[in-house]
C-alpha angles and dihedrals in degrees: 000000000000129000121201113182113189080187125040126180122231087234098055099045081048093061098043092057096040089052085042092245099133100056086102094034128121151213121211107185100315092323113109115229112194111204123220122235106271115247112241091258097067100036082050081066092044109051092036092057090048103045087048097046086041098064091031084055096054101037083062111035087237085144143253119338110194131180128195089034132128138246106203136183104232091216100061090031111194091352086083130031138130118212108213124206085261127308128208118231107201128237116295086018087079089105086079085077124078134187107231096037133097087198148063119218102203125040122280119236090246129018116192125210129182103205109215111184121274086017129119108248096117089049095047081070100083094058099049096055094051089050081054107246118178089222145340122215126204137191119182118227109230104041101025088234106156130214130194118197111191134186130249115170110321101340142067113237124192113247122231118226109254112245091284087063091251119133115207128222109197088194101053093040087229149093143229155208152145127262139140136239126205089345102317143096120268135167111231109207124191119205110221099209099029095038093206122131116222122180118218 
C-alpha cells in the first residue's frame, strides 16, 4: 500500500522522523509519497547487495557506495527527490557527496532499485535519467530476475543478457542473472575483477 499526501502536516512529518519512519520516504514534485517498512524479503536482497558491493568497492578503490541517500532535482530542490535502495558513485566523482547533505545533486553512476510488487520502482526511471544517472539496476523481489537500465545519450535503455544469459553493469564491475537453489529463487552475482560467484 502507497500513500501519496499533497498536503502533510508538520505534525505528522514530525512524528515520522522522530519514529524513524521517513528514512525511506519521498518527494515527487511537491507530493509527498510515505513509504511502507520493507518485508524481509526485500531488505534480505538489500542488505545482501550493499554489504557485497561495499567491500568489492573498497578492495578495489572503484569508488563510494551510500544507502538512505537522496537523488534530487536541483530545480525543484527538496519539492522532488527519490531515495534508492543505495546507489555507488565511482572514484573522483566523490565530490557529489557532502557531509551535511541528505542528498545528492547530480546522478549517481548506479542507482540500485529492489521492485516489490505494487511498488514504484518502473515509474522512479524517469527521474533518474533526467537527474542523470549512468545505470539502474533492478532486481525484482520475488523471482531474482535482474535489469539493468543504462544510459546513452540522454536516455536509460534497458541492456540485453549476452548469449550466456549475464547482464553486465559497468558501473558495478559485475554480472548478473537469475537462478534458483534448493527450489527457490536467488541472484548470482559475479563479480568481474574478483571472479568469484556469490547467490543473494
Amino acid at each position: 500500500m502507497k500513500v501519496l499526501l499533497l498536503e502533510a502536516s508538520e505534525s505528522l512529518l514530525e512524528e515520522r522522523r522522530r519514529r524513524g519512519l521517513d528514512r525511506r520516504d519521498e518527494v515527487w514534485e511537491g507530493v509527498y509519497h510515505m513509504v511502507p517498512p520493507l518485508t524481509n524479503e526485500h531488505q534480505r536482497i538489500v542488505d545482501g547487495l550493499h554489504f557485497l558491493f561495499t567491500g568489492y568497492f573498497l578492495k578495489h578503490d572503484l569508488g563510494t557506495v551510500r544507502s538512505c541517500i537522496g537523488i534530487r532535482d536541483v530545480r525543484g530542490a527538496d519539492a522532488n527527490y527519490r531515495v534508492p535502495e543505495w546507489f555507488a558513485v565511482r572514484a573522483g566523482r566523490e565530490a557529489l557527496l557532502h557531509d551535511e547533505s541528505s542528498y545528492v545533486d547530480e546522478g549517481p553512476d548506479v542507482v540500485v532499485e529492489v521492485r516489490s510488487p505494487g511498488d514504484e520502482t518502473d515509474e522512479k526511471i524517469p527521474f533518474y535519467e533526467a537527474a542523470g544517472a549512468g545505470e539502474v539496476l533492478i532486481v525484482d523481489r520475488d523471482t531474482r530476475r535482474p535489469e539493468v537500465w543504462r544510459r546513452s545519450g540522454k536516455k536509460l535503455a534497458p541492456v540485453s543478457p549476452g548469449t550466456d544469459g549475464w547482464l553486465y553493469c559497468e558501473g558495478l564491475k559485475a554480472f548478473f542473472r537469475a537462478g534458483e537453489r534448493e527450489g527457490r529463487p536467488v541472484l548470482r552475482v559475479l563479480l568481474e575483477l574478483d571472479k568469484t560467484e556469490h547467490l543473494i
